[in-house]
N, C-alpha and C positions, 0 to 999 in steps of 0.2 A: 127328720127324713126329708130330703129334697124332694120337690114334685116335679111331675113336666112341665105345669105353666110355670115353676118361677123359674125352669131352665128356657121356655123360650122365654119369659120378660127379661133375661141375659140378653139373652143371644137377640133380643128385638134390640138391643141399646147399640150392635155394631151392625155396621155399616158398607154393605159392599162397597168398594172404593171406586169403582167408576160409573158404576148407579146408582149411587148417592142415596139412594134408601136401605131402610135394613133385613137383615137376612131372612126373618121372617114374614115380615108384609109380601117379599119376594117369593117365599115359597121354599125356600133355599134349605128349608131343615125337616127331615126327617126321621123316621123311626129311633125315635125316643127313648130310652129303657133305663133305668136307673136301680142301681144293684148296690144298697148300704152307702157306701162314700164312692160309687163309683157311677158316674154317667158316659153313657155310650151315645151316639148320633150321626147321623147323616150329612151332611152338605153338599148339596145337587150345585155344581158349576154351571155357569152358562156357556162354558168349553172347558173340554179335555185338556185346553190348551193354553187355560188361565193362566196370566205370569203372576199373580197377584197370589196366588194358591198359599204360600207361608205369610203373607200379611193377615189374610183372611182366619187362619188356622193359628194363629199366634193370638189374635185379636179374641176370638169365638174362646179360644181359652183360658185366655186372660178373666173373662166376662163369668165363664161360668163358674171360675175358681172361689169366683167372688159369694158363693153360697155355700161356700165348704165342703166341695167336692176335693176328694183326695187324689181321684185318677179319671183324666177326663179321656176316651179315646174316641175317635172322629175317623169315621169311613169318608169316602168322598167318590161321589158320583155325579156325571155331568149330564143336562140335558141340555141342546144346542137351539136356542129360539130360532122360531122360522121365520125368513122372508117372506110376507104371504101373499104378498104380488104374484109369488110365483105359480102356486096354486090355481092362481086366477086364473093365469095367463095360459100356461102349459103341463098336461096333468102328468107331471113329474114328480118324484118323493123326494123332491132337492130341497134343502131348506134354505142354502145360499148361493149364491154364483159370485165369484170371485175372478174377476178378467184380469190378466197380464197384459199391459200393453209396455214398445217405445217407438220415439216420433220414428226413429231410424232403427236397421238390420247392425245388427253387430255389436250391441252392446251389452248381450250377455240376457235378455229376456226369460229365453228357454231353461236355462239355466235357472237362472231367481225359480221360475215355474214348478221344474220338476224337484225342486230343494224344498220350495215352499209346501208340495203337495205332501213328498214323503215326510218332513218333519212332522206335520198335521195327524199324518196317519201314525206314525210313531207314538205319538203325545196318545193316542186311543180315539182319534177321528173317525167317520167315515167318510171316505174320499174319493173323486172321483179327480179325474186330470185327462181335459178335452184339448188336442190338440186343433185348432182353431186354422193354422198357417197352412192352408189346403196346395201350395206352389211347394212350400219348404217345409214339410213335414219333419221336425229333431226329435218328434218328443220317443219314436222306436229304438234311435242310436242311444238316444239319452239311458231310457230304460231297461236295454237291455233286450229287449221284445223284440223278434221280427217274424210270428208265426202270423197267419191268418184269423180274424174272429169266427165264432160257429153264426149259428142264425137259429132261432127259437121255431116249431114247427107252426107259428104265424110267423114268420118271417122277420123277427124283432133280431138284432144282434146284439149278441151278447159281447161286454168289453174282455179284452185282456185284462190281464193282473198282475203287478210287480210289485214287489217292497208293501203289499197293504194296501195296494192304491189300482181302481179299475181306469182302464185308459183306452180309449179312441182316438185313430190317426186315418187320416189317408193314407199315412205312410204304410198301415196294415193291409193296406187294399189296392196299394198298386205296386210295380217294382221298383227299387233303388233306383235304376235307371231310365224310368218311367218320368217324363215330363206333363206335369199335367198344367193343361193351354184351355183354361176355358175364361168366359165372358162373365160380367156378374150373373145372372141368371144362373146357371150352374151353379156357382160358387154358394149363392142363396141358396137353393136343393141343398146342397152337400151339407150347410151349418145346420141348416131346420130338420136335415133326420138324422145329426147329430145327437141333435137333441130330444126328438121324437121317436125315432125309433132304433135307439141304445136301450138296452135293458140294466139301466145302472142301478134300479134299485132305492134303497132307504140312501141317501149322501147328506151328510152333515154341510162338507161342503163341496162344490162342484169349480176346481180350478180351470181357466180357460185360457190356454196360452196363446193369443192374437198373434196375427201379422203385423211385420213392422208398419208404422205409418195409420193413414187414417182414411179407410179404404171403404169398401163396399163390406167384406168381412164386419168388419165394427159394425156399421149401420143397419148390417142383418141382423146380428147378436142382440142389438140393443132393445129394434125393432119384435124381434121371436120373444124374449124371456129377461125379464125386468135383471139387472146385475145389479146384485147387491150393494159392490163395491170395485171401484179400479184401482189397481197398482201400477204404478211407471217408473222403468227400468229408464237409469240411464248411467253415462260415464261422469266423469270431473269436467272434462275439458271446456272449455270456452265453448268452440265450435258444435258441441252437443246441447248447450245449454235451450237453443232457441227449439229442439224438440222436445226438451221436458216440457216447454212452453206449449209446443203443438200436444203433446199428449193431456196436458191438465185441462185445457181447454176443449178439447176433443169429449174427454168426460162429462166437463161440465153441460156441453150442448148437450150431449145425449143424455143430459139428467141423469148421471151416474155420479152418484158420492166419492168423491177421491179418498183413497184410503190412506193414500204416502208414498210418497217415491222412495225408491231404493237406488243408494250411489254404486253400482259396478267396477271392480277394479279400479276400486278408491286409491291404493296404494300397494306396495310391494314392500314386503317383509322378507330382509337376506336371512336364508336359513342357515348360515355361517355366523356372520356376526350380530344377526338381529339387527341391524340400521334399516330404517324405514325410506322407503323414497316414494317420493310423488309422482310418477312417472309421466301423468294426465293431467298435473294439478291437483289438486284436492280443494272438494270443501264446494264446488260446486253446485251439487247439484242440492246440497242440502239449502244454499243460500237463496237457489231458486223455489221451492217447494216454501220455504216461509215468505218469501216473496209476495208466491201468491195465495196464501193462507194454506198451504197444505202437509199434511204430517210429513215427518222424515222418519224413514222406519228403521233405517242401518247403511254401513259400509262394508262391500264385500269388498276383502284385498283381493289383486292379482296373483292368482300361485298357482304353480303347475297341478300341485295335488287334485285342485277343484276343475282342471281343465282334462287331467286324465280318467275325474269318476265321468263326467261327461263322457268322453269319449270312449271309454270301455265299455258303457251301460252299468257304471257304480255310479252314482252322487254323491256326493263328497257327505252327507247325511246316511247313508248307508257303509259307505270304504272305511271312513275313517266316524265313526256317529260321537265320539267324544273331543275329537279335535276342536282346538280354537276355531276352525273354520267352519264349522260344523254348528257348533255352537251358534254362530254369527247369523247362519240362516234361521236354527231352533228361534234364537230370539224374534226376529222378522215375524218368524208363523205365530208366536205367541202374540206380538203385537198386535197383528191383522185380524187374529182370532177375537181379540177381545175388544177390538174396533166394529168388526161385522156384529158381535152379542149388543155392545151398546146399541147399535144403530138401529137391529130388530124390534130392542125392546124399546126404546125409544119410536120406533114409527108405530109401533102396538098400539102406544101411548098416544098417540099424534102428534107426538112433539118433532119428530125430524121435517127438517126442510127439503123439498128432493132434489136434489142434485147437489146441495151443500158438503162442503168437508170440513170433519171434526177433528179436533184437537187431539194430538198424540196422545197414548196410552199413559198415566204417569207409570216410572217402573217400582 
């Protein structure tokens, strides 16, 4: 008869693969049961959005086979470690904050944002997607959304909701052809009851779509509520290359962990004959990001499909969710996802450095 301790001294022998300890010191395995030749179990993820998830479950079976179980079946439940700076700081239920920045407008930012959020939420996240760009508000056209928020009988607002995903704009709160001209001072109000008085709720993790460049916006953000981690959207080309540099380094002063940049309309794929071209160059923006020690998380190609979920209010993770393109963001989120779990658990620990960036995911 198998027991439960010799199924965890298995499953203590593997090893989650980016926390380097094993599944049980970590906590990772739960409710136990063992039925004749048959063991049942839990493994708690440190995200919904682990890309590692068939290593782990390949491995944990391997291990327990190893006692002569005949049929091993494995539930799998995630819990998302928290950032606890945040708690500190801001009394929010967010457990991460996750900022989009690029040095410049136009390279597809919003975009990486709202694919990143909705993948997350797909994967079984909770998500939250703050649009940050108080001048140039996309994340409404993006999502689809352009109703007004309610407000709570204290006064708290409550977000919209699309795709799984709770989202704040000023674009909900002014009109499309509404210019809004204000000075920093304002702009600071507007990010701080963003984030104070939003009723978002439990969030796993809290995306923040920045304005281009490295402004007063950023300096507020940084300032209100610790960010987990930064992301930096850019293009291939040469002439972009020198804002991934302003964006990595914009991070680093603000003692924000770079997560990895993402290359933008990397390339074009003919949907006739499938020939690839480089339109921007390629290869850019990854060579800059190892440059200066920091992850590269993927290439989005140029394609209409991802420029009409955009502009319909689909994203190309909702229009099309099994497409190659589709795909190419899921993997981005799984990445980041399991960059933010390291980094938690690791400052838990007091091992992270702050502001430092760590080494890509292996996949």
């Amino acid at each position: 008869m198998i027991t439960e301790q010799q199924v965890l001294g298995a499953l203590g022998k593997v090893q989650e693969p980016e926390l380097h300890r094993d599944l049980v010191s970590l906590n990772m395995i739960k409710d136990i049961k063992i039925q004749n030749d048959a063991v049942n179990f839990t493994i708690v993820l440190t995200t919904p959005a682990c890309p590692l998830r068939g290593q782990i479950e390949s491995e944990a079976k391997a291990a327990v086979a190893t006692l002569g179980a005949k049929q091993i079946n494995i539930k799998w439940d995630s819990s998302v470690p928290s950032d606890k700076r945040i708690s500190g700081k801001l009394n929010i239920p967010v457990k991460s904050t996750i900022a989009v920045a690029s040095g410049k407008g136009g390279v597809g930012k919003t975009t990486v944002s709202v694919n990143l959020a909705v993948a997350l939420a797909q994967m079984g996240a909770k998500v939250g997607l703050m649009d940050a760009d108080v001048y140039g508000p996309n994340i409404p056209i993006m999502m689809g959304v352009n109703e007004q928020p309610r407000a709570t009988a204290d006064q708290r607002i409550i977000p919209l909701e699309a795709y799984g995903v709770k989202l704040m704009s000023m674009g909900f709160l002014v009109s499309p052809e509404q210019a809004v001209i204000w000075r920093g001072p304002m702009l600071h109000s507007a990010v701080r009851q963003f984030l104070t008085d939003v009723e978002w709720g439990e969030l796993d993790y809290l995306v923040i779509d920045l304005p281009p460049g490295t402004g007063d916006v950023q300096i507020t953000l940084a300032q209100s509520v610790p960010l987990t981690g930064g992301v930096v959207v850019a293009t291939p080309q040469d002439v972009a290359l020198a804002d991934v540099i302003k964006g990595i380094m914009m991070f680093q002063k603000l003692e924000v962990p770079v997560l990895g940049v993402v290359e933008n309309m990397s390339y074009f794929l003919c949907p006739h004959c499938n020939e690839r071209t480089d339109i921007f160059a390629h290869g850019g923006a990854k060579k800059m990001a190892e440059k200066y020690g920091a992850a590269f998380l993927g290439e989005i190609p140029l394609d209409t499909a991802i420029r009409i979920g955009g502009d319909s209010g689909k994203p190309i993770t909702v229009a099309q969710p099994k497409s190659a393109y589709a795909k190419i963001f899921q993997e981005i989120a799984q990445r980041v996802a399991a960059q933010v779990s390291v980094m938690n658990v690791q400052a838990a620990q007091g091992d992270l450095i702050s502001g430092a960036s760590i080494p890509i995911m292996r996949r």
